[in-house]
C-alpha positions as semicolon CSV with decimal commas, in nm:
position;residue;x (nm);y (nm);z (nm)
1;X;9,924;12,433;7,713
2;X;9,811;12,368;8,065
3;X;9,996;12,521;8,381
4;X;10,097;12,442;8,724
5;X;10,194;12,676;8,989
6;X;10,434;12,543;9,231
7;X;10,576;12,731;9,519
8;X;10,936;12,569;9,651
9;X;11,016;12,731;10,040
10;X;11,314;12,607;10,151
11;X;11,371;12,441;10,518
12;X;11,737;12,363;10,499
13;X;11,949;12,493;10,307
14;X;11,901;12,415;9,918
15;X;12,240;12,296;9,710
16;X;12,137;12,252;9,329
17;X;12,530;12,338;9,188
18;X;12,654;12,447;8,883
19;X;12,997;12,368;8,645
20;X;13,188;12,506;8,918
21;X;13,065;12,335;9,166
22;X;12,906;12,649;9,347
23;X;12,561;12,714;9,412
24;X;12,463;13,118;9,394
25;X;12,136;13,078;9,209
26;X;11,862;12,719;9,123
27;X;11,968;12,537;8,844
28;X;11,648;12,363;8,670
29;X;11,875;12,103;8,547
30;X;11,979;12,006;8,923
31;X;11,596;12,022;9,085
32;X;11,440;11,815;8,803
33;X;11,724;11,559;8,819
34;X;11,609;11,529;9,176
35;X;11,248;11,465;9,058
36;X;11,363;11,235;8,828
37;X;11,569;10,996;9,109
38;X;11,243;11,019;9,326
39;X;11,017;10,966;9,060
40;X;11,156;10,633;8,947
41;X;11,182;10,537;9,307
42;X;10,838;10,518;9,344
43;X;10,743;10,377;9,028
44;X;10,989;10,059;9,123
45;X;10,807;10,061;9,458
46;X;10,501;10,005;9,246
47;X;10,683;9,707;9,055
48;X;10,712;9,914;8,767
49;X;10,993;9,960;8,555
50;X;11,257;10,263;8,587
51;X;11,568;10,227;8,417
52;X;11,866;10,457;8,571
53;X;11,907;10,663;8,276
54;X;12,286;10,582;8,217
55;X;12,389;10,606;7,848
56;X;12,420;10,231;7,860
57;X;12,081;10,147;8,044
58;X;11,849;10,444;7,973
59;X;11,511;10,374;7,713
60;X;11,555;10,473;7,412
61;X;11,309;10,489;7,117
62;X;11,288;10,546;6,730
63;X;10,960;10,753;6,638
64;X;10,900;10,597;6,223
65;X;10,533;10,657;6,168
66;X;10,238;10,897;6,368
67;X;10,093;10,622;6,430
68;X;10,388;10,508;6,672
69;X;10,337;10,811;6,899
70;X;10,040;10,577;7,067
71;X;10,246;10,266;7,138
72;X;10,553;10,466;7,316
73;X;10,465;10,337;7,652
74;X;10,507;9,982;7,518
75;X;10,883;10,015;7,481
76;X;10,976;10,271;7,702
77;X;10,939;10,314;8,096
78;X;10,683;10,535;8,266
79;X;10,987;10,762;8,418
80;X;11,133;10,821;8,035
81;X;10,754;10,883;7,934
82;X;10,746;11,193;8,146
83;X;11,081;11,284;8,206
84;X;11,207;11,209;7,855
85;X;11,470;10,971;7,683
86;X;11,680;10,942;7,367
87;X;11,427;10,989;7,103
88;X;11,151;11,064;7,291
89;X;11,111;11,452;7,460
90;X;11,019;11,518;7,803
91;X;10,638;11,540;7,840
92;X;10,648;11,847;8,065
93;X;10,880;12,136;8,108
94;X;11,000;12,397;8,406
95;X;11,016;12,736;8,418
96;X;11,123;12,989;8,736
97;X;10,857;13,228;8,744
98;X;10,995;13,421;9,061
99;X;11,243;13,373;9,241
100;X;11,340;13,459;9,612
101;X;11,651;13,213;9,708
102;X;11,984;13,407;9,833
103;X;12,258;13,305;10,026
104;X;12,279;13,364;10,392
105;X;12,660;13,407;10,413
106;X;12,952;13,397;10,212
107;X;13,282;13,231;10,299
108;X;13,281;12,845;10,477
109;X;13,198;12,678;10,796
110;X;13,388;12,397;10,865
111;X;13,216;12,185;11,109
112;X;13,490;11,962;11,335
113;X;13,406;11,732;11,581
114;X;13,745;11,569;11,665
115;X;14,090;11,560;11,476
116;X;13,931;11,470;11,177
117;X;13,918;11,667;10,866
118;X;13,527;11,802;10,926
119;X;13,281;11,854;10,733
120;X;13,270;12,198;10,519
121;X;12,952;12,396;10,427
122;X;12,886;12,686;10,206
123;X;12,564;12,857;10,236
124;X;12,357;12,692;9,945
125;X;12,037;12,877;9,887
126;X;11,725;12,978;10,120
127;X;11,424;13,157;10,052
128;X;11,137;13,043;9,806
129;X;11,073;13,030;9,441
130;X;10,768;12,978;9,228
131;X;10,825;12,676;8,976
132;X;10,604;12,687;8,656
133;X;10,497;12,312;8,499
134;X;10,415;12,323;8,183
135;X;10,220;12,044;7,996
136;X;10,012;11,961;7,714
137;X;9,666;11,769;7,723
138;X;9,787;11,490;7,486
139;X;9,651;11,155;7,430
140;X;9,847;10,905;7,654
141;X;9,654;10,541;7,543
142;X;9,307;10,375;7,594
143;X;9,199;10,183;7,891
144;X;8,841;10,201;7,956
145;X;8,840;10,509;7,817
146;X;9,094;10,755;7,664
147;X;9,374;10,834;7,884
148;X;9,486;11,210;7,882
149;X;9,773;11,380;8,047
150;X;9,521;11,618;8,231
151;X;9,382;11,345;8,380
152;X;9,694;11,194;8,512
153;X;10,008;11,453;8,509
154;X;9,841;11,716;8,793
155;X;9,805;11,386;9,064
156;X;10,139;11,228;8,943
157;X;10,319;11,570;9,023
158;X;10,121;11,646;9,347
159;X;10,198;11,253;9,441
160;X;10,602;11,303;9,395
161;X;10,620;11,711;9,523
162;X;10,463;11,543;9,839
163;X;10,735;11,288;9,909
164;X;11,003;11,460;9,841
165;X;10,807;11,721;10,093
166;X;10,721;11,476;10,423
167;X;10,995;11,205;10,399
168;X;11,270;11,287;10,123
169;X;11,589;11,573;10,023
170;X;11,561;11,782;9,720
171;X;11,896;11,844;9,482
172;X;12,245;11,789;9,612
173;X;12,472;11,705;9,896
174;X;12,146;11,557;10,115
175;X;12,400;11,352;10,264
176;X;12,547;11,674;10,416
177;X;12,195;11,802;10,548
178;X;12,095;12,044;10,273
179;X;11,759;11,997;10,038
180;X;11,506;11,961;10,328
181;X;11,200;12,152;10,144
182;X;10,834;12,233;10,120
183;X;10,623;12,223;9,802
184;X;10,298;12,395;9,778
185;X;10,024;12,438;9,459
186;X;9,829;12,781;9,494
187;X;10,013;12,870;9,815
188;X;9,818;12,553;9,996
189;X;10,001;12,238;10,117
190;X;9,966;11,951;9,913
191;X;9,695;11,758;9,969
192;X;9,657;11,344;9,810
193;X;9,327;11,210;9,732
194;X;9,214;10,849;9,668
195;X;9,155;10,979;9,296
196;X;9,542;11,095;9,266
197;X;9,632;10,776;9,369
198;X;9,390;10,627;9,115
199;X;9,509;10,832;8,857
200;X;9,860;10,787;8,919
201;X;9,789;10,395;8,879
202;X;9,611;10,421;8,627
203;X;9,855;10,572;8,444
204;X;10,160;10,336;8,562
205;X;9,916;10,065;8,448
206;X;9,953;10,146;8,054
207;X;10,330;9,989;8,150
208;X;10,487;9,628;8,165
209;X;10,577;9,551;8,457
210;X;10,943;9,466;8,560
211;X;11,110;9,450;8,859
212;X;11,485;9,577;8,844
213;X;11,693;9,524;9,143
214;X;12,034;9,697;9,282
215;X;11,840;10,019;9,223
216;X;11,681;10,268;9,450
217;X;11,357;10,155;9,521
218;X;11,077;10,292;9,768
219;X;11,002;9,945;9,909
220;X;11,387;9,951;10,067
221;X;11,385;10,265;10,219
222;X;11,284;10,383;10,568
223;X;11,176;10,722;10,653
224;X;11,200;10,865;10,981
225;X;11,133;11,241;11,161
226;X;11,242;11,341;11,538
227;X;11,130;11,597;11,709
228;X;11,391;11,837;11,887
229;X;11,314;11,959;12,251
230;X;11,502;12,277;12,197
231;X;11,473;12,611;12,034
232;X;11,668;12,756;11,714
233;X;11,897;12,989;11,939
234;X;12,046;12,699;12,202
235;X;12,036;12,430;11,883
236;X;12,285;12,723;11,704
237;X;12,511;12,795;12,022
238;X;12,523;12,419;12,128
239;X;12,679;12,383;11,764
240;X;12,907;12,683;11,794
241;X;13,181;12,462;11,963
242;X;13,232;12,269;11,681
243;X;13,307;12,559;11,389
244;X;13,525;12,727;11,251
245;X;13,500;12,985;10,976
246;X;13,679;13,059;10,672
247;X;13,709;13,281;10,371
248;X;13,483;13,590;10,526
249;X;13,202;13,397;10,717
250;X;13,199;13,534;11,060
251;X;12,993;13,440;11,350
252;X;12,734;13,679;11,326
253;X;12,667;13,512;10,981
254;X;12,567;13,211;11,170
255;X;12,323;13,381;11,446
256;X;12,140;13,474;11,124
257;X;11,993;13,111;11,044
258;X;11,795;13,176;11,389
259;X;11,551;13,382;11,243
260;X;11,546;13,135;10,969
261;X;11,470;12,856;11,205
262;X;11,717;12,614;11,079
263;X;12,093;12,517;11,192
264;X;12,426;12,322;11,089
265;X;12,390;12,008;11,293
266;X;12,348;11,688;11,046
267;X;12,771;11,608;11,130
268;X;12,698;11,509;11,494
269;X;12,402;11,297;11,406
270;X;12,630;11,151;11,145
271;X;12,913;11,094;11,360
272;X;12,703;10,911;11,618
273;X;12,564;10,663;11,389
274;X;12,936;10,614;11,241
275;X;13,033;10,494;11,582
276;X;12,782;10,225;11,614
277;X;12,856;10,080;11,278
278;X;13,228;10,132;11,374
279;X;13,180;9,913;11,698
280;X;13,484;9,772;11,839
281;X;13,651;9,783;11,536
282;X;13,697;10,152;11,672
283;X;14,057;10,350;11,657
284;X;13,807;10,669;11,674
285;X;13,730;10,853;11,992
286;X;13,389;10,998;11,978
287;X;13,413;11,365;12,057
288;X;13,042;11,424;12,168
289;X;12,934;11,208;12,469
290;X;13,234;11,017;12,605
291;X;12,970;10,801;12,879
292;X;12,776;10,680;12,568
293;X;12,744;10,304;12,566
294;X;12,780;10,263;12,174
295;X;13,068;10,395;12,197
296;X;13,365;10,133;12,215
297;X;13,609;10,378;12,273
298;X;13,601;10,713;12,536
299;X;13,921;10,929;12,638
300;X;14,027;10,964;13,042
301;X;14,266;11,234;12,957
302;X;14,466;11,387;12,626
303;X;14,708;11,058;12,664
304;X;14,515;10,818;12,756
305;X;14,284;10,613;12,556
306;X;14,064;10,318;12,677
307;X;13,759;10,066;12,600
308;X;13,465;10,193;12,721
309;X;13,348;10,035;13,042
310;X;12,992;10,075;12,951
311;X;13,025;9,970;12,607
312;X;12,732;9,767;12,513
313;X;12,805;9,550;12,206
314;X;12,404;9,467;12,129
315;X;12,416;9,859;12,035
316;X;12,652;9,867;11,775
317;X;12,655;9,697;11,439
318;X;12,921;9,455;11,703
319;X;12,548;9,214;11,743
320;X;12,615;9,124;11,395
321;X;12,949;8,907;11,428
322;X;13,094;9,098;11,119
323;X;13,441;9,096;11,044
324;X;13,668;9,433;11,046
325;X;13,613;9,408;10,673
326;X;13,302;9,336;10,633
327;X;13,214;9,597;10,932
328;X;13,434;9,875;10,730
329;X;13,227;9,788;10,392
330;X;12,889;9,794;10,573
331;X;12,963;10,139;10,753
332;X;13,052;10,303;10,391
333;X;12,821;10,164;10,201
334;X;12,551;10,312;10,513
335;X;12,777;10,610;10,572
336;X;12,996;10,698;10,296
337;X;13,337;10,747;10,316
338;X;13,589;11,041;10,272
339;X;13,905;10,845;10,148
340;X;13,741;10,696;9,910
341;X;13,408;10,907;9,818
342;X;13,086;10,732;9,847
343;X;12,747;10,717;9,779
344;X;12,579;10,759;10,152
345;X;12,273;10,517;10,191
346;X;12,151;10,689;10,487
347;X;12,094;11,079;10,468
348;X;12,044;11,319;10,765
349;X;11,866;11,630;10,779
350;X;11,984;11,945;10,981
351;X;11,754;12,094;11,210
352;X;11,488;12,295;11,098
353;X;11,151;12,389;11,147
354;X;10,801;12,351;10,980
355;X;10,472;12,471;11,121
356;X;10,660;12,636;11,436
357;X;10,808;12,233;11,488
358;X;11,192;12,208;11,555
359;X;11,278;11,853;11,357
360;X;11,524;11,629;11,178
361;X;11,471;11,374;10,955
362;X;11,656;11,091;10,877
363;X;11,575;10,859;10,576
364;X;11,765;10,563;10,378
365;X;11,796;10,274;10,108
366;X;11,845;9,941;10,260
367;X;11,861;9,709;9,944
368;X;11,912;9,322;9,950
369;X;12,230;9,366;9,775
370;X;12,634;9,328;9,871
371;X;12,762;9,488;10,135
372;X;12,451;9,477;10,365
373;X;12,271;9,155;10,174
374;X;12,158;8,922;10,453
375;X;12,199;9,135;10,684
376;X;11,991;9,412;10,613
377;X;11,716;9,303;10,933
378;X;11,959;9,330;11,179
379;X;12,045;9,671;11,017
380;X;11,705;9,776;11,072
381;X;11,649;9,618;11,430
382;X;11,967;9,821;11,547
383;X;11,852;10,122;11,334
384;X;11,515;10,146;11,549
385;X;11,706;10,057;11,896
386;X;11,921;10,349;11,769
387;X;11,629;10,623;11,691
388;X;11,426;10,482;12,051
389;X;11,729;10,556;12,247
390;X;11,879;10,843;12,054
391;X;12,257;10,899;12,154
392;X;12,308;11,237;12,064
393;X;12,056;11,379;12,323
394;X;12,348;11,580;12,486
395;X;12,381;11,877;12,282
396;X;12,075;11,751;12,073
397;X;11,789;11,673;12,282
398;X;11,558;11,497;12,034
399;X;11,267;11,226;12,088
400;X;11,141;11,001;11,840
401;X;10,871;11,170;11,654
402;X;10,683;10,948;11,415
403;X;10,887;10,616;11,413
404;X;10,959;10,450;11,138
405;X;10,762;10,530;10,851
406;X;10,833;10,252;10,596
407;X;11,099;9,987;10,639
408;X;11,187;9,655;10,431
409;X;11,044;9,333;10,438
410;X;10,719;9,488;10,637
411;X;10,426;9,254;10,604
412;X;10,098;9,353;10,325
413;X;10,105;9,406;9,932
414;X;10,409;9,670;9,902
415;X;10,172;9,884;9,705
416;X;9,936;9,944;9,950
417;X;10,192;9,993;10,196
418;X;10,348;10,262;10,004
419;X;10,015;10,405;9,947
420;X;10,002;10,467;10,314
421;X;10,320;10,738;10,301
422;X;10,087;10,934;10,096
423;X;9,708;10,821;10,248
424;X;9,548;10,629;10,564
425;X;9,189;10,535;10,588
426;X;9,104;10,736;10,271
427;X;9,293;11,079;10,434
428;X;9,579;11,219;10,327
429;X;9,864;11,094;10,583
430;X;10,052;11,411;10,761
């Protein structure tokens, strides 16, 4: 049996949840779920198959004869190979070898910007913990030579640790800010080679391909980092107007995430990018920056409301001639919604900080598909209008970092293009 040590620090808080719905120590079954949704990400990037692993979708397989073992990866997908399917076990397993994660603070902060019903955040889990991948040198299939799971499984894991490090979330409620973390194999960060890569496609190459749409997919996503021209301690009391606390937490709690370089500030980022894809289909008033010229609506006084004069209608999702409608389906499909609970295709970080840098990330999944089919250019020329003029800058000064990372529809073979999140010019890209 062959091992890899993996060390998990957290960077925002981490939310992995149990049958309760609380989150007081990792659950295994909630980080390698989140493996699993990356992992078959990339692999449809690659054109690959990944089915969604639904009881009505997932591979599934019927092992008759030894000699059957050999010709699995002809009827199942490469994500099933390694993660495991009905008939067919999991080709690694996870074990917490130590295990540092607490809570910072008991009770709730609810996060309010306006009159609306706010956003509410329980600590989730900080610290580190040492993961322990376990696999077994088995025979995978023949190419121009054998194919063995020590030649492949160390690069494939190092390959999808390392996404989920620079651009992606780990576990739940990323929507919310939480899951921002760093992986790193014998306490170095993860480095990618031109033979991972090779590896990696060598093994996805034992695999039909098959291209499956309406599914996350690396291709349709963007990735994006800002830097914040700020420090932990005025991030935290620039935030401190907009909670409240409940059920114990006090606000000495909340002075603690300083020394932990990280604060509660995804909800204003949110609500900014809610208003431009509201537009002025608006009954909202913004609550952050009332001179802001995405904003169609701004208040004079408590009982008076009027149309922005500055309002700019080529900097909301307005430039698009969409219908209230359409406009409301767009925005919660982008957004997610709270009446009716949503998946969110675009998930934003809280601040935090890595290598003494004070960031946020911001990353989502722009697919061809209904609500945002056809339109889904225009979504991306008013998504980079939106991080090169960043409205928020009042009680987040930020400045675009690294621009956009990967978006759809950019020109070259997708596969090397994807190959460039990971390396550039034969050097791993950081």
């Amino acid at each position: 049996m062959k091992e890899m040590k993996v060390t998990l620090r957290t960077l925002t808080p981490l939310w992995t949840g149990d049958a309760w719905g609380k989150s007081d120590k990792p659950k295994l079954t909630g980080i390698i779920g989140s493996l699993r949704w990356w992992f078959e990400a990339l692999v449809r990037g690659m054109g690959y198959n990944a089915c969604n692993s639904t009881p009505d979708n997932k591979c599934k397989i019927e092992i008759k004869n030894p000699e059957d073992v050999v010709k699995v990866h002809k009827q199942i997908c490469p994500v099933c190979y390694l993660f495991g399917t009905t008939g067919w076990e999991n080709r690694f397993s996870v074990d917490i070898e130590s295990n540092d994660l607490k809570k910072l603070y008991d009770g709730k902060v609810i996060v309010k910007i306006n009159e609306d019903r706010g956003w509410h955040y329980e600590s989730g889990l900080t610290g580190n913990v040492i993961l322990n991948f376990r696999y077994e040198d088995m025979f995978i299939g023949k190419k121009d030579k054998d194919l063995t799971m020590d030649q492949v499984f160390p690069s494939i894991l190092k390959i999808l640790l390392y996404l989920i490090s620079e651009y992606g979330m780990l576990g739940a409620k990323t929507s919310m800010g939480y899951g921002v973390v760093k992986f790193q194999i014998d306490d170095k960060d993860i480095q990618i080679t031109e033979d991972d890569w090779k590896n990696f496609e060598t093994f996805l190459s034992m695999f039909p391909q098959k291209n499956i749409k309406n599914l996350p997919n690396l291709k349709d996503m963007f990735f994006i980092k800002f830097g914040v021209k700020s420090d932990v301690s005025q991030l935290v009391n620039n935030m401190k107007q907009f909670y409240t606390y409940q059920d114990g937490i006090v606000e000495g709690d909340v002075d603690k995430w300083k020394d932990n370089g990280w604060g509660i500030t995804s909800p204003v980022v949110r609500k900014c990018l809610r208003c431009i894809f509201r537009g002025k289909y608006s009954e909202k008033v913004c609550g952050i920056n009332r001179n802001c010229d995405r904003n169609y609506w701004w208040v004079k006084n408590q009982s008076i409301e009027k149309p922005n004069r500055n309002y700019t209608q080529s900097k909301s999702i307005d430039f698009l001639n969409l219908s209230k409608n359409e406009s409301k389906n767009l925005r919660h499909f982008l957004m997610g919604s709270t009446s009716e609970p949503e998946y969110s295709a675009i998930q934003v970080s809280h601040m935090y900080t890595d290598d003494d840098n004070l960031e946020f990330r911001i990353w989502g999944w722009l697919p061809d598909i209904r609500p945002i089919n056809s339109n889904v250019r225009g979504i991306l020329q008013l998504l980079s209008s939106v991080f090169n003029e960043t409205p928020w800058n009042v009680n987040l000064p930020s400045s675009i970092q690294d621009g956009i990372c990967w978006a759809s529809g950019s020109l070259g073979k997708i596969e090397d293009k994807i190959k460039q999140l990971f390396i550039v010019d034969g050097e791993n890209h950081v």
